[in-house]
N, C-alpha and C positions, 0 to 999 in steps of 0.2 A: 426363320421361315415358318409359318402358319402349316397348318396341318393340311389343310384342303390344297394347300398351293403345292406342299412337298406331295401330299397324295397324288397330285395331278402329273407332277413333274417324274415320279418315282417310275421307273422300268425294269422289268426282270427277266431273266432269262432261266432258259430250263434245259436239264439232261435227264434223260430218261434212264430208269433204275432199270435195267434188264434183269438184276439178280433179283431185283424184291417177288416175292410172288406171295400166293393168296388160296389157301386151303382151303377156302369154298369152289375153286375151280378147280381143285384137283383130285379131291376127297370124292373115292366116286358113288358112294350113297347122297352125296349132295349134287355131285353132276347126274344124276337118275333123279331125284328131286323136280331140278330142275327142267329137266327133258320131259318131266309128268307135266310141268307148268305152264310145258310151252315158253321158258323163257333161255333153254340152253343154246349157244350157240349166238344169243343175242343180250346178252348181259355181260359186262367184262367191266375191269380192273385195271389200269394202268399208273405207275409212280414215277415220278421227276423229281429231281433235284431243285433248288433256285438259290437264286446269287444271292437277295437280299431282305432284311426283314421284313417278316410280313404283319399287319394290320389292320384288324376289320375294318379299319374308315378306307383300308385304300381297294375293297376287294373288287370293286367294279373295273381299277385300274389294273390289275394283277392279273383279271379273269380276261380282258381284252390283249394282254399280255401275252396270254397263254395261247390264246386262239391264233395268235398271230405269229408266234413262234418258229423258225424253221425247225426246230429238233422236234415238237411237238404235230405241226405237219405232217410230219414225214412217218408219222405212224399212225396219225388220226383217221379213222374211216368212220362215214355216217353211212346206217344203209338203204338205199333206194332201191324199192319192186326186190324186196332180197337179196339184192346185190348188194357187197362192202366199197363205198366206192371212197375215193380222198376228197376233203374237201377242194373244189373246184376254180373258187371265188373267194379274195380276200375278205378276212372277216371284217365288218366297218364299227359294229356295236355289239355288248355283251348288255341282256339284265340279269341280274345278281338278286339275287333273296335270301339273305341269311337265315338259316333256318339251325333251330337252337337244338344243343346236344351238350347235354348236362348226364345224360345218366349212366349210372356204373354198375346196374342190376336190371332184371327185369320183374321189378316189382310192380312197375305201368300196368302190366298184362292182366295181376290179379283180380281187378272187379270182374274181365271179360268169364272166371271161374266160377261164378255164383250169384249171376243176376236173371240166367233163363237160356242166355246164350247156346249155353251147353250143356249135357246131360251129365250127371257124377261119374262115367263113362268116362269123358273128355269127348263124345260125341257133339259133332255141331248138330244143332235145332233145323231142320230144316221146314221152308215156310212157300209160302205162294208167293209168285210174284207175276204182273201183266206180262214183263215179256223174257226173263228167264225163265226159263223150265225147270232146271235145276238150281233152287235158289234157297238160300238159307241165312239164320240169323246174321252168324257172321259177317259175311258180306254185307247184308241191309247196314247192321252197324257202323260198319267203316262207310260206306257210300251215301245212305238216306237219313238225311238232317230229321225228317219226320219220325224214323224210327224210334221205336220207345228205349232203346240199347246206348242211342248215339252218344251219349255224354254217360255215359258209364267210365268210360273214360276221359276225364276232365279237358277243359276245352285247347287249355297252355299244355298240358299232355301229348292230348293231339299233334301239336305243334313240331313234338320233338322227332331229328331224326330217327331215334329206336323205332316211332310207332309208324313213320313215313315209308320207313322200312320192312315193317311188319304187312302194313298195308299194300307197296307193292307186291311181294310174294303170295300174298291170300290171293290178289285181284290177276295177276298172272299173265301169260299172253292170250294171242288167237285161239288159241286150242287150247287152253288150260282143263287140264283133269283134275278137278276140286280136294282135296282133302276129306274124308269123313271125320279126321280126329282134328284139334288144333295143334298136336304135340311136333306134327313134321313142319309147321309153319314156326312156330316158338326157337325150335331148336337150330333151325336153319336161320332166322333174323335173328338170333344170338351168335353163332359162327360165322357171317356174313360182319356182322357188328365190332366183332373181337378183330375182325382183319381188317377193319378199316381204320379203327378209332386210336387214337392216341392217349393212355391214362399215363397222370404221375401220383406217387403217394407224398403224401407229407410227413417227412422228417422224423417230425413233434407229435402231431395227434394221428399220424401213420393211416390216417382219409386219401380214398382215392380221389378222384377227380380228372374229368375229361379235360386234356388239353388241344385238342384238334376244334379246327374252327370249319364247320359247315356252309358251303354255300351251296346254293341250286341254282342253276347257271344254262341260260341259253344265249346262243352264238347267231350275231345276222350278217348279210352280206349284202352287197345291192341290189339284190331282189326281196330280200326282208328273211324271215329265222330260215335258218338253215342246218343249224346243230342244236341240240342232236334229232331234232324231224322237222319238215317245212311246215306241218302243221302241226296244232296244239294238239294232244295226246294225252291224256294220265298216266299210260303207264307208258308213254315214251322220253325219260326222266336221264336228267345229267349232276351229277353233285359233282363239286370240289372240295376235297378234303383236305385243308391244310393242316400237318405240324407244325405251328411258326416257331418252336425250337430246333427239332432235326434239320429245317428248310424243307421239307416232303412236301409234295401234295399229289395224289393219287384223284386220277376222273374215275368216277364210277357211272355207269350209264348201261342204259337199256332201250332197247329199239321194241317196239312194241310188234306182234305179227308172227308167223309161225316160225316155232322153233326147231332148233333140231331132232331129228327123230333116233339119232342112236349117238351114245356118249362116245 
């Protein structure tokens, strides 16, 4: 059987890990963090089980899979006007973006320490902008392809979950209270990071290496996307994290919009 045709035909089902849990939601310097960011109360973590191997050529198949799951259902909440509500409407299509996650350091971060960005402090630069008020290099960097910062971190860098990660937490929700230093963002997309990702060593040359495979994943239904927002968002954001050795795979997701105000 060809791969595309076993991909197509392949189905899996899912149990949800109630034990697994996630030190960035429970750590409460991190859930204060994130109630500064405006992202508490609307960023969560959830893990399953699955029956059968998994396969980046099949993820399109796996992720439609999962939406349509009754175990996975049955806990799923998208939120609307602030409200958690369950999906409503079956899901009909999933698109899938494999987005690559290779790193086991954050040595990515280092140029952002000595190009202007920031002060030998670890103070962010902060700059004019037409329509924030409060606006600084940082942000220009991650956001403005014009910026002179922008490829300070290389472009396949960019690319990677660590920095996709790093970039939501800087960019933050409705009400985000900025950081003055970079060190509460760094430290937090490295403990966010360590609970998601999946590393093994090797043996022989005793190298790490990420074994989880990243996808970014939205869910439609007959009226068109519905998970995780009906409209396009930056930071209203869903990933699939698979182990395809454990069988795990954990949704990681964020609703964009105000957040909790007390942890």
């Amino acid at each position: 059987m060809d791969e595309e045709k076993y991909a197509f035909e392949q189905t899996f089902s899912f149990n949800a890990l109630h034990t697994k849990t996630f030190s960035f939601l429970q750590d409460k310097d991190t859930l204060a963090r994130l109630m500064k960011w405006s992202m508490l109360g609307r960023i969560s973590a959830q893990s399953f089980s699955f029956d059968h191997s998994f396969s980046p050529y099949s993820s399109e198949r796996f992720a439609l899979c999962f939406f349509r799951d009754p175990e996975v259902l049955s806990s799923l909440r998208k939120m609307e006007a602030g409200v958690w509500m369950p999906l409503d409407k079956p899901v009909v299509s999933v698109s899938v973006e494999p987005t690559p996650c290779t790193k086991v350091s954050m040595e990515l971060f280092d140029p952002i320490y000595s190009c202007g960005i920031l002060r030998p402090t670890g103070h962010v630069v902060k700059c004019f902008h037409d329509v924030y008020p409060d606006y600084d290099e940082l942000r220009q960097m991650l956001q403005d392809e014009e910026s002179e910062h922008y490829y300070v971190v290389g472009r396949e860098e960019r690319g990677e979950f660590l920095f996709s990660l790093f970039k939501h937490l800087c960019l933050g929700g409705e009400l985000c209270q900025y950081e003055d230093t970079i060190d509460p963002y760094i430290s937090t997309t490295k403990q966010i990071y360590k609970d998601l990702i999946s590393v093994q060593k090797d043996p022989e040359t005793k190298e790490i290496s990420v074994v989880s495979k990243v996808i970014k994943v939205c869910a439609f239904d007959e009226s068109g996307r519905c998970f995780p927002g009906t409209r396009e968002e930056e930071q209203t954001f869903a990933y699939l994290i698979v182990d395809p050795y454990k069988r795990h795979v954990t949704l990681f997701c964020h609703f964009y919009g105000v957040g909790n105000f007390t942890v």
